[in-house]
C-alpha positions as CSV (number, residue, x, y, z in Angstrom):
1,X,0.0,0.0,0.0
2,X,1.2,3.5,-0.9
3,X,2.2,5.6,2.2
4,X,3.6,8.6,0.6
5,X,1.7,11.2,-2.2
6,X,4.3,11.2,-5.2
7,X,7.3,14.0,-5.1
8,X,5.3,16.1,-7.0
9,X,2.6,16.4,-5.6
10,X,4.8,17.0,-1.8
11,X,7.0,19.5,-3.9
12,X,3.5,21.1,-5.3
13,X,1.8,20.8,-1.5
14,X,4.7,22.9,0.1
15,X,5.6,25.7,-2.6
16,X,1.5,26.2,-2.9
17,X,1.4,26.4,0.9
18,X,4.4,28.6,1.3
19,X,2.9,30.9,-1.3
20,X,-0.4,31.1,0.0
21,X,1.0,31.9,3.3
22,X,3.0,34.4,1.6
23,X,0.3,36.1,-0.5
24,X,-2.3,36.5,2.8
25,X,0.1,38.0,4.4
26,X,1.2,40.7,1.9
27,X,-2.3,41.0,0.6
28,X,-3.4,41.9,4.3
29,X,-0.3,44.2,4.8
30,X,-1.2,45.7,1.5
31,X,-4.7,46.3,2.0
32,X,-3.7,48.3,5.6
33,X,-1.5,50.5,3.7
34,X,-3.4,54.0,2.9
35,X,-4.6,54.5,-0.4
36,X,-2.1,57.3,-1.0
37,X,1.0,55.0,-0.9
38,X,3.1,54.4,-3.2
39,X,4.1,50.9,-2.0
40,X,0.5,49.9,-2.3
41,X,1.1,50.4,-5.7
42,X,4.4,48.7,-6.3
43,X,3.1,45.6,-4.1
44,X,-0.3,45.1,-6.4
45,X,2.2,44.1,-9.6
46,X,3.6,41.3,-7.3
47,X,0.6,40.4,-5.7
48,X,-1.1,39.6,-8.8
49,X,1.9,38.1,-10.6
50,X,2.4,35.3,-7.8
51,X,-1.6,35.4,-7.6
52,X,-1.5,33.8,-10.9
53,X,1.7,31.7,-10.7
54,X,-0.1,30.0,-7.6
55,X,-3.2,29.5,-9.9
56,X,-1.1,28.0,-12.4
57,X,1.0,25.6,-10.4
58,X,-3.0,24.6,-8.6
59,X,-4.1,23.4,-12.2
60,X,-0.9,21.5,-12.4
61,X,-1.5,20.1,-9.5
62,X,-4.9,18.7,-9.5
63,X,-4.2,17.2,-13.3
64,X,-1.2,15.6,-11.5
65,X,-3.4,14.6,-8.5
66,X,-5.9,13.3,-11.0
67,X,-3.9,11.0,-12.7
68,X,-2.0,9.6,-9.6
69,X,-2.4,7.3,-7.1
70,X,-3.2,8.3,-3.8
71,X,-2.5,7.0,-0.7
72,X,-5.8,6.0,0.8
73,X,-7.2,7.9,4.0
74,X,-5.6,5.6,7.8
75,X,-8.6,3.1,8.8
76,X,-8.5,4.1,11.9
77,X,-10.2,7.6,11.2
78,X,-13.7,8.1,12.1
79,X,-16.2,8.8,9.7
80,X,-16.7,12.3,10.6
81,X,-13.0,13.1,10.1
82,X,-13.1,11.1,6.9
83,X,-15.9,13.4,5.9
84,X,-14.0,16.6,7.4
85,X,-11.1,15.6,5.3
86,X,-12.8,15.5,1.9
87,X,-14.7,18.6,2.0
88,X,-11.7,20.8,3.3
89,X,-9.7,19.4,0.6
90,X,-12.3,20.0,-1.8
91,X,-12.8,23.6,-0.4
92,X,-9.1,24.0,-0.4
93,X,-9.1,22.9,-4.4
94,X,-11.9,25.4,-4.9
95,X,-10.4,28.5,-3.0
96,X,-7.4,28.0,-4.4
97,X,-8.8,28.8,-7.9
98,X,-11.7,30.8,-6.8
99,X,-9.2,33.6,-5.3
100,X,-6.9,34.4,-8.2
101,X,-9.4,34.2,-10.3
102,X,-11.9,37.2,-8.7
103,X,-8.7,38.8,-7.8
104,X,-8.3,39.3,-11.7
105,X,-11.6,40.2,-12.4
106,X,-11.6,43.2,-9.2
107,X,-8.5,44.5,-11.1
108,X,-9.8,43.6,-14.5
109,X,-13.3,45.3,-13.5
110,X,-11.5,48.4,-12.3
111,X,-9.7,48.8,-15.3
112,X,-5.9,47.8,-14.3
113,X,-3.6,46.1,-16.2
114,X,-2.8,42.9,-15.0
115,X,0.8,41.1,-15.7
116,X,2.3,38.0,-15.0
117,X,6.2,39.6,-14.5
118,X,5.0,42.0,-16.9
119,X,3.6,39.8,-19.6
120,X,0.2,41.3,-19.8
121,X,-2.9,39.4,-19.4
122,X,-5.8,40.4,-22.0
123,X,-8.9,41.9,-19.9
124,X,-11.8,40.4,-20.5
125,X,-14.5,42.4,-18.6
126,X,-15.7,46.0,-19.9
127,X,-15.0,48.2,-16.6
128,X,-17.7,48.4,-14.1
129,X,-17.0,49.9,-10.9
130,X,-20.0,48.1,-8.9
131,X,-19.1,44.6,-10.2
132,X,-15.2,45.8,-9.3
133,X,-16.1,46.6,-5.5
134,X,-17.7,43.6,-5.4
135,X,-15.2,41.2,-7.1
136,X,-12.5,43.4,-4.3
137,X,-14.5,42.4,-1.5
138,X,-15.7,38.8,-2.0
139,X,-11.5,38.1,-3.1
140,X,-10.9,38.8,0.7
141,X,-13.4,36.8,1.7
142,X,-12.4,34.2,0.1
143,X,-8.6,34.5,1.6
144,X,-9.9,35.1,5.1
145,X,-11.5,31.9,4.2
146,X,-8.9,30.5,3.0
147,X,-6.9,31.4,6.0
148,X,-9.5,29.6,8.5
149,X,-9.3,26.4,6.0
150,X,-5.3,26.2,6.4
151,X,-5.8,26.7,10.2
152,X,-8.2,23.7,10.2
153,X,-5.9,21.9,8.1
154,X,-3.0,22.4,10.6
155,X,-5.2,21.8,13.7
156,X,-5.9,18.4,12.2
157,X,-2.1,17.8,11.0
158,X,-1.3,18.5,14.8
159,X,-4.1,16.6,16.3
160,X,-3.4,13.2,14.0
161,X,0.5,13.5,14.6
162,X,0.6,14.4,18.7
163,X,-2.8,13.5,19.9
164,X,-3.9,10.5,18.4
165,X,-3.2,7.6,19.3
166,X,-1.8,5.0,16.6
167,X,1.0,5.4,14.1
168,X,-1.4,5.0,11.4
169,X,-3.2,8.1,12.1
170,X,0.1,10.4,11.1
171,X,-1.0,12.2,8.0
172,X,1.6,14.6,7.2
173,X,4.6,11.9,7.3
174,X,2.6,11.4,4.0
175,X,3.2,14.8,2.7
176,X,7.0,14.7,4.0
């Protein structure tokens, strides 16, 4: 039986995870900064650029996911966790699209240009400042969301590796 998710799918797992990490942070230290500041302004072209990079390597890595084979879920997890585990990691799947995604469209809605390391990415969406307010606000909801999903993530990482009892219940020795 496979113990282990394949190296690229770990190597995916962490450099998503660091960048998402990443990205909350900056987009919450950006979105504190006044509107007047010039950093705001300098941080937006990075935001977005890595904002589409992490979108990127997320399709990679459910195609990869899709055509490999999976460890199964330990036996000795109850049904509720079993449960727990599939939706966050379909929510996780889902977040991790939905956010770059709207993020585009609130810039794209608001008229900006929007580069990938300043290849520019055709706009799609005829400005509309409603639909652009909107589109900004429900792309930080979604990473607050996100945020509380990656907490419940790691609260279950801890509670299967410390608190559980078994050997077999030590999920991220199969994302190490």
């Amino acid at each position: 039986m496979q113990e282990k998710y394949s190296l690229a799918l770990r190597v995916l797992h962490w450099l998503i995870a660091l960048m998402l990490i990443v990205m909350i942070a900056v987009g919450w230290y950006m979105a504190g900064l006044p509107m007047e500041s010039e950093l705001k302004y300098e941080i937006y072209p990075v935001h977005k650029s890595f904002g589409i990079t992490v979108l990127g390597l997320v399709i990679i890595r459910i195609i990869v996911r899709l055509f490999s084979k999976n460890p199964p879920l330990p036996s000795s997890l109850a049904t509720w966790e079993r449960w727990l585990t599939k939706i966050t990691h379909f929510l996780f799947y889902v977040l991790m699209v939905a956010i770059p995604v709207v993020g585009y469209l609130s810039s794209d809605y608001q008229g900006f240009d929007v580069e990938w390391f300043g290849v520019p990415i055709p706009g799609l969406v005829a400005d509309n400042e409603d639909t652009a307010h909107l589109m900004h606000e429900l792309h930080e909801i979604l990473a607050y969301s996100l945020l509380l999903l990656i907490i419940l993530h790691l609260a279950g990482t801890i509670k299967h590796r410390w608190f559980d009892k078994g050997s077999d219940t030590d999920v991220l020795r199969r994302m190490l």
